[in-house]
GUKOL-188478 format. One record per atom (N, C-alpha, C): x, y, z; atom name; residue in one letter. Coordinates in Angstrom, 3 decimals. Example, Ala and Ser with C-alpha at 12.3 -4.5 7.8 and 13.67 -1.06 7.14 Angstrom:
BEGIN
[[13.190,-5.690,7.800],"N","a"]
[[12.300,-4.500,7.800],"CA","a"]
[[13.200,-3.300,7.800],"C","a"]
[[12.850,-2.250,7.080],"N","s"]
[[13.670,-1.060,7.140],"CA","s"]
[[12.900,0.030,7.870],"C","s"]
//
This chain:
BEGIN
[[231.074,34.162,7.779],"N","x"]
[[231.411,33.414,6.589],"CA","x"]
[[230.142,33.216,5.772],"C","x"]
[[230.247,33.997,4.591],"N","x"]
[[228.994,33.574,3.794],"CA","x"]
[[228.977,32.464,2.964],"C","x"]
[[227.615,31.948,2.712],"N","x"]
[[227.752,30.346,2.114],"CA","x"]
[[226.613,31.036,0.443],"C","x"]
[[227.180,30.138,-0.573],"N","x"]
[[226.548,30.473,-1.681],"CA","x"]
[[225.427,29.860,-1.803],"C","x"]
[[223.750,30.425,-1.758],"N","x"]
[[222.452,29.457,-2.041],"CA","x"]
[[221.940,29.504,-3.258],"C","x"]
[[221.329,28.269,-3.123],"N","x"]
[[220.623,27.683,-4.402],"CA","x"]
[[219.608,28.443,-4.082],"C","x"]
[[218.508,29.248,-5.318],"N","x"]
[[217.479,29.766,-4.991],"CA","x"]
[[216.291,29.112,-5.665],"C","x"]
[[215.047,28.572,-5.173],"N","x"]
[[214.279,28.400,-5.815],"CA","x"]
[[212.722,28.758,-5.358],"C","x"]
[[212.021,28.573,-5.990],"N","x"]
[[210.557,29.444,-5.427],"CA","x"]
[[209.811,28.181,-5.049],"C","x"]
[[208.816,28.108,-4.714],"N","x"]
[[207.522,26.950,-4.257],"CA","x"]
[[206.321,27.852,-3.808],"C","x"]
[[205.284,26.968,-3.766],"N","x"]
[[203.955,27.246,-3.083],"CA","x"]
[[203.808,26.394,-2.234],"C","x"]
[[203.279,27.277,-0.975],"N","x"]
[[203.092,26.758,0.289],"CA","x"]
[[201.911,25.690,0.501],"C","x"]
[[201.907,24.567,0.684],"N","x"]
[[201.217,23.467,1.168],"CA","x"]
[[200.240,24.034,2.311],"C","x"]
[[201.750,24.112,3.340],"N","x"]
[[201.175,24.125,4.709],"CA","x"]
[[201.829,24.424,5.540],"C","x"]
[[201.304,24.950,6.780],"N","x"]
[[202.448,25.589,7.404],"CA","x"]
[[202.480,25.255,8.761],"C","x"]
[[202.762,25.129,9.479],"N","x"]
[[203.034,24.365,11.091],"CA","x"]
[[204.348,24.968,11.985],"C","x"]
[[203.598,25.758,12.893],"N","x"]
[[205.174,26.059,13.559],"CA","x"]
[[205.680,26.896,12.694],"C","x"]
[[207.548,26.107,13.155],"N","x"]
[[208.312,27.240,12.558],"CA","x"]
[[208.929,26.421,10.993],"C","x"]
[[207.968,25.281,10.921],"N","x"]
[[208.141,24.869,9.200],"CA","x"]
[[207.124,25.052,8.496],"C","x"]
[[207.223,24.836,7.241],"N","x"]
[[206.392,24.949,6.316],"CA","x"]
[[206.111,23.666,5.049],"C","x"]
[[205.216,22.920,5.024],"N","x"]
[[205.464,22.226,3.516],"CA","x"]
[[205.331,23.053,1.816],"C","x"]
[[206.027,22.761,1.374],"N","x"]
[[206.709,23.829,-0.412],"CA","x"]
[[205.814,22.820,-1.401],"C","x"]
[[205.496,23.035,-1.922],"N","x"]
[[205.337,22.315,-3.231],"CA","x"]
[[206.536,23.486,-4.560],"C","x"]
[[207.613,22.093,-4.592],"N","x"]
[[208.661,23.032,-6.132],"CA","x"]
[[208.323,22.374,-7.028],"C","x"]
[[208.644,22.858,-8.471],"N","x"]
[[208.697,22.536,-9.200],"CA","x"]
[[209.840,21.829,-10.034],"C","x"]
[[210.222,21.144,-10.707],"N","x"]
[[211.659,20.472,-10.985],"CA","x"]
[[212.480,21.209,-11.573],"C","x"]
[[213.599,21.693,-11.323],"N","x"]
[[214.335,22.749,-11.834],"CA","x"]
[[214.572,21.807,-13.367],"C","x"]
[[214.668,22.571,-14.257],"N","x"]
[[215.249,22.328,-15.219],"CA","x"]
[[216.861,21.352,-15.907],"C","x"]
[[217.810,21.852,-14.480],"N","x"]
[[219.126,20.887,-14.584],"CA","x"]
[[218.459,19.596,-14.257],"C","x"]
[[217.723,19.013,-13.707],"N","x"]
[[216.910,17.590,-13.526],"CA","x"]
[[217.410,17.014,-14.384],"C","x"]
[[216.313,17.399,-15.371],"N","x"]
[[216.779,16.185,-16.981],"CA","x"]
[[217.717,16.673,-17.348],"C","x"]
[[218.988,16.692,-16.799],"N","x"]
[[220.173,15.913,-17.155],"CA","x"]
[[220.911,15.651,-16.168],"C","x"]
[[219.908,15.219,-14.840],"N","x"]
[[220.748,13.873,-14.061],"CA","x"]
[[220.149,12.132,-13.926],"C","x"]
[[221.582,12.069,-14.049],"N","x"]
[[221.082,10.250,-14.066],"CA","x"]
[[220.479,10.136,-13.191],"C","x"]
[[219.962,10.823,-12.268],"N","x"]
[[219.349,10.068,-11.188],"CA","x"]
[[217.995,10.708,-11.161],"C","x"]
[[217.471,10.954,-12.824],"N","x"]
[[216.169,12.021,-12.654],"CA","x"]
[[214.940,10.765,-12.782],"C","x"]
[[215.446,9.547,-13.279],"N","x"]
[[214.117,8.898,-13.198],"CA","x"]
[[213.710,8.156,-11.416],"C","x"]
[[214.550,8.025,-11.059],"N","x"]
[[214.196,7.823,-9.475],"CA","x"]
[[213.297,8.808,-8.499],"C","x"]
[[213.662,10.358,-9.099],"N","x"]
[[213.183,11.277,-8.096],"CA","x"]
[[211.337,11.387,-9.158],"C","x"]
[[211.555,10.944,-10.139],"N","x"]
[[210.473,11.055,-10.639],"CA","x"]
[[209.496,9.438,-10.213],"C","x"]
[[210.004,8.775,-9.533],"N","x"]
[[209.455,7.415,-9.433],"CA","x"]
[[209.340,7.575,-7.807],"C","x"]
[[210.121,8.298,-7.074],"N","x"]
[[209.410,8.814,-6.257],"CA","x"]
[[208.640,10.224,-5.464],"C","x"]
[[209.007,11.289,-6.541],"N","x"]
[[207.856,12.330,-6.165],"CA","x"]
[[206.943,12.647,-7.287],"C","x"]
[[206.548,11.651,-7.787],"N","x"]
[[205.689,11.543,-8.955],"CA","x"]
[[205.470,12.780,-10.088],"C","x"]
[[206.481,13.151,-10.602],"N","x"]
[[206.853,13.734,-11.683],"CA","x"]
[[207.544,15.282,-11.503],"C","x"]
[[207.155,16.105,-12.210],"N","x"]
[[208.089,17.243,-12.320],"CA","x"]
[[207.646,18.349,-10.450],"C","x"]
[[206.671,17.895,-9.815],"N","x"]
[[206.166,18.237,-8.415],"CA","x"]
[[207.056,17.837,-7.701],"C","x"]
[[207.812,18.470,-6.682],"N","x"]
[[208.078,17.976,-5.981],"CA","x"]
[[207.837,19.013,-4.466],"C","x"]
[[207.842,17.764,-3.155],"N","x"]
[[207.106,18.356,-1.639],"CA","x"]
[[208.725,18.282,-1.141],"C","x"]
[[208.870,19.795,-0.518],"N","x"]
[[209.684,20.024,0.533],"CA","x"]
[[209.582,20.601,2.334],"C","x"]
[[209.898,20.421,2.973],"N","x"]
[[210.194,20.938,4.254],"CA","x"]
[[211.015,21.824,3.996],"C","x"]
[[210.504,22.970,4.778],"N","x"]
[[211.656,24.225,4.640],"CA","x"]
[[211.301,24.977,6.256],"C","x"]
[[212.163,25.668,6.739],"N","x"]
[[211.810,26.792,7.536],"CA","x"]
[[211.057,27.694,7.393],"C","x"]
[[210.252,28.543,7.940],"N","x"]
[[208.927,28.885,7.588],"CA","x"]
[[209.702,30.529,8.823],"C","x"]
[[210.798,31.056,7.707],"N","x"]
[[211.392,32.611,8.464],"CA","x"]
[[210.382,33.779,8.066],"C","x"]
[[209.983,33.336,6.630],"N","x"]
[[209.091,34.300,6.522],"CA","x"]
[[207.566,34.689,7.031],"C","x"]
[[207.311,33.637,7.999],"N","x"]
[[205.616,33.491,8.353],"CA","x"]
[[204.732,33.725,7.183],"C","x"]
[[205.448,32.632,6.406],"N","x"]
[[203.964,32.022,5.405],"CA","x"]
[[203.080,31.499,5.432],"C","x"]
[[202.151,31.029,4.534],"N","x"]
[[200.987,30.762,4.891],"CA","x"]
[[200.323,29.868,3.835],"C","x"]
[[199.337,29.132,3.950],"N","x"]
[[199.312,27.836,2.695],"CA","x"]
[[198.551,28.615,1.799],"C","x"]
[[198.738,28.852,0.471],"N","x"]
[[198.660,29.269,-0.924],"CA","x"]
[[200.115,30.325,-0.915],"C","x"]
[[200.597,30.779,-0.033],"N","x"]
[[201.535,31.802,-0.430],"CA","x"]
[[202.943,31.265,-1.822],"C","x"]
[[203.053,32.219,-2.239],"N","x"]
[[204.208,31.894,-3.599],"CA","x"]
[[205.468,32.297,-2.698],"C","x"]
[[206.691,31.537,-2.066],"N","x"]
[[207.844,32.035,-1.555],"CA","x"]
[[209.093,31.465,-2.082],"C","x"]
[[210.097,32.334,-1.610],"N","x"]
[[211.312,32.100,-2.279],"CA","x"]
[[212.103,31.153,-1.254],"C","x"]
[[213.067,30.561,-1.687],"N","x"]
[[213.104,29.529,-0.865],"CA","x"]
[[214.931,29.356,-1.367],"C","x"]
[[216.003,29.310,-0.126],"N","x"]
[[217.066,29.674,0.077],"CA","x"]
[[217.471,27.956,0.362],"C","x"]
[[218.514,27.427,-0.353],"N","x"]
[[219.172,26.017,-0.247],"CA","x"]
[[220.942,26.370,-0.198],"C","x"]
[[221.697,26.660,1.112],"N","x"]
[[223.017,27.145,1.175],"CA","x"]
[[223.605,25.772,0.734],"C","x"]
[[224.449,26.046,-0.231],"N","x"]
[[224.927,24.841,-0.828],"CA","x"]
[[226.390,24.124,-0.205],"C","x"]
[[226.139,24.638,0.976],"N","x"]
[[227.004,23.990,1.976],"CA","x"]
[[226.172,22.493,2.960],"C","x"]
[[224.909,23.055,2.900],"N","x"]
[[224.401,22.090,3.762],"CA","x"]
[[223.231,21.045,2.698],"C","x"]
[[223.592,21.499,1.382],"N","x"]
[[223.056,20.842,0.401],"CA","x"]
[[224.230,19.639,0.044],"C","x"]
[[225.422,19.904,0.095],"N","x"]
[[226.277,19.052,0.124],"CA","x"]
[[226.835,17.752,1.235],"C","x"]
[[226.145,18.673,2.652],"N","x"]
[[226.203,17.707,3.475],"CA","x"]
[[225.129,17.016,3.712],"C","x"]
[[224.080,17.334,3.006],"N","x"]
[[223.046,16.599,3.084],"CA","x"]
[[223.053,15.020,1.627],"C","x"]
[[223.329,15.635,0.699],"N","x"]
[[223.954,14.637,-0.252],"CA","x"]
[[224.703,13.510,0.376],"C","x"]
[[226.273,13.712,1.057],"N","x"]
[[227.136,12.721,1.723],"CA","x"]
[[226.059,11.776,2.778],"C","x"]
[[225.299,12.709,3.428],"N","x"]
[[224.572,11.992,4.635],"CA","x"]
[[224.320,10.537,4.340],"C","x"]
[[223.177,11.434,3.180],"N","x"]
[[222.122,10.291,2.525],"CA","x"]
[[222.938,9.242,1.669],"C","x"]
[[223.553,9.503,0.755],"N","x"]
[[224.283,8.663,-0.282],"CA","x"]
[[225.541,8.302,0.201],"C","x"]
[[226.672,9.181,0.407],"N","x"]
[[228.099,8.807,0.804],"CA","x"]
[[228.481,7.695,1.932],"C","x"]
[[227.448,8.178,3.440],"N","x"]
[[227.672,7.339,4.054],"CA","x"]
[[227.556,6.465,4.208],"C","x"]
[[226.236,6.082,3.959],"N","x"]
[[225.987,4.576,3.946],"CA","x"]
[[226.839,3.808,2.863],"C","x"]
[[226.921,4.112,1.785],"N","x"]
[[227.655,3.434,0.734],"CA","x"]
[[228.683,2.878,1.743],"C","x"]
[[229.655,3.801,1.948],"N","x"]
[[230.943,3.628,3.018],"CA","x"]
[[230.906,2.567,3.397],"C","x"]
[[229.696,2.907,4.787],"N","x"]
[[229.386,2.135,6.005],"CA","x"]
[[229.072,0.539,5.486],"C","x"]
[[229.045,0.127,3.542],"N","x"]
[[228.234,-1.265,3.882],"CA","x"]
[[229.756,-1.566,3.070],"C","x"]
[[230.721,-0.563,2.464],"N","x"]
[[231.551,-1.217,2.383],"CA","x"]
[[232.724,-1.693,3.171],"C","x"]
[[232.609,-0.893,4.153],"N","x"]
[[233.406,-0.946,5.241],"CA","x"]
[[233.030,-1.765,5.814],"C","x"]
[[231.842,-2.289,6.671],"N","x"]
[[231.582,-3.930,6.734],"CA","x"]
[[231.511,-4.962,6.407],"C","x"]
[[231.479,-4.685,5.048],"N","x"]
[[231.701,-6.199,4.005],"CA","x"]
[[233.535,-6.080,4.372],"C","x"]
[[234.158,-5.345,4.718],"N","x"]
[[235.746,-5.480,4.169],"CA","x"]
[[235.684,-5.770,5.973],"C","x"]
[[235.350,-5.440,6.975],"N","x"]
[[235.621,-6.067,8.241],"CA","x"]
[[235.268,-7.374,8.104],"C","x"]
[[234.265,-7.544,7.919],"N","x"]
[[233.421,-9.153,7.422],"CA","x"]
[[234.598,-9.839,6.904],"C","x"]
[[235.136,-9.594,6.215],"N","x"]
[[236.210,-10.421,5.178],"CA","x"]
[[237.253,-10.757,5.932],"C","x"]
[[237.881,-9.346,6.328],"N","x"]
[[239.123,-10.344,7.204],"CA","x"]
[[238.737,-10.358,8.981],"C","x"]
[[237.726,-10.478,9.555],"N","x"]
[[237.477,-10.896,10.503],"CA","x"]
[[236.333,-11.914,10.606],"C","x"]
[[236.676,-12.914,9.607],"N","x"]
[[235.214,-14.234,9.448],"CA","x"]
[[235.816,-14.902,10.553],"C","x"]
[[236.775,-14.946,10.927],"N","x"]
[[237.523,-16.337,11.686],"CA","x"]
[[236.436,-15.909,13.279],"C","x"]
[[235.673,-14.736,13.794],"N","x"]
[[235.118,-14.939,14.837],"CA","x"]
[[233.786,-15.271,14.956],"C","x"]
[[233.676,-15.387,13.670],"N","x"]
[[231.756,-16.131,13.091],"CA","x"]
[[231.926,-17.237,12.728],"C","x"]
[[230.902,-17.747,12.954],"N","x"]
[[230.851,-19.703,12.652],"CA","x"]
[[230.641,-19.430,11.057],"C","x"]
[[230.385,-18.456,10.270],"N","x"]
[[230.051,-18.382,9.073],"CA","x"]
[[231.475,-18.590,7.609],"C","x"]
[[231.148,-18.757,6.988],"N","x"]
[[232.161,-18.618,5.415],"CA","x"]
[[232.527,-16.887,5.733],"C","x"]
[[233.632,-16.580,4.930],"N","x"]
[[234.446,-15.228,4.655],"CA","x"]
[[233.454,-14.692,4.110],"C","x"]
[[232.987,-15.286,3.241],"N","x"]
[[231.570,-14.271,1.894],"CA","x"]
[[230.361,-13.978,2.714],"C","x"]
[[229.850,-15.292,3.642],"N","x"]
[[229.198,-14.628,4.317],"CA","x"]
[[228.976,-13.954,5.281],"C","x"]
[[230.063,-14.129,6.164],"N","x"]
[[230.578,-13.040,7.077],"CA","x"]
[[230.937,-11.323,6.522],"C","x"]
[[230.865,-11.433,5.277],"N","x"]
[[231.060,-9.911,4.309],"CA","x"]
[[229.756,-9.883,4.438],"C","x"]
[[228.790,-10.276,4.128],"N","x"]
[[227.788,-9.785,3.261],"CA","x"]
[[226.774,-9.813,5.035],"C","x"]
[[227.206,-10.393,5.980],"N","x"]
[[226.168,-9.873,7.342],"CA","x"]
[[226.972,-8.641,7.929],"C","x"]
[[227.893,-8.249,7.904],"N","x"]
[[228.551,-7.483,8.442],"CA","x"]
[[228.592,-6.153,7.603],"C","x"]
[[228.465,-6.633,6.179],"N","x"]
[[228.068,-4.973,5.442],"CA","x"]
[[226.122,-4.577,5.424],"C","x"]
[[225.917,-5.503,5.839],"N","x"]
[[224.109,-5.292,5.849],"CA","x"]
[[224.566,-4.665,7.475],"C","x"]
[[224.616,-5.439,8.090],"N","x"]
[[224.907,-4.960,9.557],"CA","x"]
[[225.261,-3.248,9.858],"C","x"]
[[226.246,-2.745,9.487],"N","x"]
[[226.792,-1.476,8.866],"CA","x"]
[[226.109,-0.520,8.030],"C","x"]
[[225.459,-1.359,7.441],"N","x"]
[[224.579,0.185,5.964],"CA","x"]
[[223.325,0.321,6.987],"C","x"]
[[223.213,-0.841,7.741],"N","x"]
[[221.509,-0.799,8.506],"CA","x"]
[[222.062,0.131,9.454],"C","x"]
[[222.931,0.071,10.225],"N","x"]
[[223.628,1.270,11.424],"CA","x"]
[[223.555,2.606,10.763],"C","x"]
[[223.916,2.637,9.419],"N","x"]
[[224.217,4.211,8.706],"CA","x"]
[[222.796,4.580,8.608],"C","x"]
[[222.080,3.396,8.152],"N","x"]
[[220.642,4.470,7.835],"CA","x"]
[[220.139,4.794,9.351],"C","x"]
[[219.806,3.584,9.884],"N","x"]
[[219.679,4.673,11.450],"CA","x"]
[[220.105,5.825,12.062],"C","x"]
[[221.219,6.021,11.657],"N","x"]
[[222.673,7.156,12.138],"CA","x"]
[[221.646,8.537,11.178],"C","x"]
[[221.073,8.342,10.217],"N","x"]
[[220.707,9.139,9.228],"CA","x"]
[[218.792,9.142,9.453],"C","x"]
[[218.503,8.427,9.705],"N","x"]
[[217.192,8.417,10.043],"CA","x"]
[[217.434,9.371,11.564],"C","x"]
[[217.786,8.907,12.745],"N","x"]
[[217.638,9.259,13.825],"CA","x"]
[[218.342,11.329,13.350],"C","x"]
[[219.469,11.428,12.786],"N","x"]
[[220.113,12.751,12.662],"CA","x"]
[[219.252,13.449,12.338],"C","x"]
[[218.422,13.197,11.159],"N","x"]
[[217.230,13.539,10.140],"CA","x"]
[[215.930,14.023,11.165],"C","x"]
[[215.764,13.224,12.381],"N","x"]
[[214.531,13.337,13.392],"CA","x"]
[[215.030,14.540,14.117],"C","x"]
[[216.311,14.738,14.458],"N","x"]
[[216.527,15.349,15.822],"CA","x"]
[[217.953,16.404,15.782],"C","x"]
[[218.250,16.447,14.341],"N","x"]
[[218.740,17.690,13.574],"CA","x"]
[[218.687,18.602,12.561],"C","x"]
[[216.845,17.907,11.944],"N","x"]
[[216.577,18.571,10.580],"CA","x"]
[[216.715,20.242,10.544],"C","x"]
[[216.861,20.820,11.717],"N","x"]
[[216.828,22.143,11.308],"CA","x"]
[[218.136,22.607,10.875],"C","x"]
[[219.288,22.081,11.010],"N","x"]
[[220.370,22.634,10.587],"CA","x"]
[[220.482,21.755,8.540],"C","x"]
[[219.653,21.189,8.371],"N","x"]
[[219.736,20.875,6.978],"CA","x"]
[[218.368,21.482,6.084],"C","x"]
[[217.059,21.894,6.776],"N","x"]
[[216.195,22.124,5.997],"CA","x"]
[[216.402,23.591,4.928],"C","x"]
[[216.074,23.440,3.842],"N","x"]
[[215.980,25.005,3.450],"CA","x"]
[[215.598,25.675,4.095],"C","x"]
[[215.361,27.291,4.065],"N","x"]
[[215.003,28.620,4.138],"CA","x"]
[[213.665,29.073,3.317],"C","x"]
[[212.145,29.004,3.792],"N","x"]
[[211.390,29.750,3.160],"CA","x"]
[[211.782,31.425,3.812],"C","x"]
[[212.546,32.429,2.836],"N","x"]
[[212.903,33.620,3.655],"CA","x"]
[[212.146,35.070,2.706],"C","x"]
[[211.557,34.631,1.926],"N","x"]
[[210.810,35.538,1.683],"CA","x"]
[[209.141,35.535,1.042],"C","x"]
[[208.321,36.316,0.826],"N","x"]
[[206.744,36.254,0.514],"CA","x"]
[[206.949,36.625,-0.990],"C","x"]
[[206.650,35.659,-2.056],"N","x"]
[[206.778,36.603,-3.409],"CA","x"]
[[205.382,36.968,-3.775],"C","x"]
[[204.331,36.465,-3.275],"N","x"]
[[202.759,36.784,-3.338],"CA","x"]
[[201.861,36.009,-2.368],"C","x"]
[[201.403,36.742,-2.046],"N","x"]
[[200.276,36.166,-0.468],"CA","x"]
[[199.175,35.504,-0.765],"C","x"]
[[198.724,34.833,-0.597],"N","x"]
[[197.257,34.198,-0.685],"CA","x"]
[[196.121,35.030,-0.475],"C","x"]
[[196.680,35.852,0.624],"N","x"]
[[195.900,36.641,1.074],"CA","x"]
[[195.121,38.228,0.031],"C","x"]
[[196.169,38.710,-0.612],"N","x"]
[[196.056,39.476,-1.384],"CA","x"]
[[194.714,39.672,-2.404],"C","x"]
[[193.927,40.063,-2.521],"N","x"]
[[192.249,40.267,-3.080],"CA","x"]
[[192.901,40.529,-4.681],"C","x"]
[[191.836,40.070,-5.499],"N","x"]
[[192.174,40.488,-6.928],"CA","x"]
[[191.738,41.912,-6.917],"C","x"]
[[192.003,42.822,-7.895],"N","x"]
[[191.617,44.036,-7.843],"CA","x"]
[[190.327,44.230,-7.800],"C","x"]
[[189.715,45.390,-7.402],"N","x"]
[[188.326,45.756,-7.759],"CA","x"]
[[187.708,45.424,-9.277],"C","x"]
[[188.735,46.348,-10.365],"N","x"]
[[188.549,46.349,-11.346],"CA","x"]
[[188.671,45.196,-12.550],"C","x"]
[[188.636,44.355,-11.575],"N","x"]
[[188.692,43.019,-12.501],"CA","x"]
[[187.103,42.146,-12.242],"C","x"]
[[186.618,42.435,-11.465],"N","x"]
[[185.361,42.228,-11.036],"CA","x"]
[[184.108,42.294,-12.176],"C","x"]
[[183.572,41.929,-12.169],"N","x"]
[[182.663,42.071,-13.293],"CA","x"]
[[181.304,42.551,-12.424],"C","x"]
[[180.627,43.922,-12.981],"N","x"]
[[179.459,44.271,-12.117],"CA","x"]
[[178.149,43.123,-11.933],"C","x"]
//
């Protein structure tokens, strides 16, 4: 079953193992998502640092292409955003009609029981993130220029 990828290029940071750190650049659809001043408030502007798989045995200065199957770009979206949302509304709504087993008010029995819940999701997502990132990281899968590569002779000045 083939999955459709997002393609984008980066330069290699660094490389470790069988990952690599990317430095991308901000694709262009950016500015026009609402959510472009956040990623700019936290990867400090149009730069941004990725983790990727490192299939191609790159190397830090290399220019590579870099494969995002937009299957696991989507489940990576729900992870981060969908679930937890869920998870703190789904405890505020247990909270609500199960206050009668807390010494607390209905409101505040919502509001410990949906903190309670979003704090479980981010763990659920922190811990998945530690000890399943390889089935969500991109693909560095190809070399588009090596570091390694010498400028020509003829550019040399005698």
């Amino acid at each position: 079953m083939s999955s459709e990828c997002i393609i984008e290029y980066g330069k290699v940071i660094s490389s470790q193992d069988a990952v690599a750190e990317v430095q991308i650049n901000r694709p262009e659809a950016c500015d026009n998502c609402p959510g472009k001043n956040a990623c700019h408030t936290l990867s400090g502007g149009k730069i941004h640092k990725a983790r990727v798989h490192n299939l191609c045995n790159c190397q830090p200065g290399d220019l590579v292409k870099i494969e995002i199957p937009a299957d696991r770009l989507l489940f990576s979206a729900f992870l981060v955003y969908f679930f937890p949302a869920v998870s703190l509304l789904t405890g505020a709504i247990i909270g609500h009609f199960n206050y009668e087993i807390t010494p607390f008010s209905r409101d505040l029995a919502s509001v410990i029981f949906g903190i309670s819940t979003f704090a479980i999701s981010v763990l659920i997502v922190f811990l998945f993130n530690h000890f399943k990132n390889e089935t969500i990281l991109p693909r560095a899968v190809e070399i588009i220029t090596s570091a390694k590569i010498k400028p020509d002779s003829s550019d040399e000045t005698p």
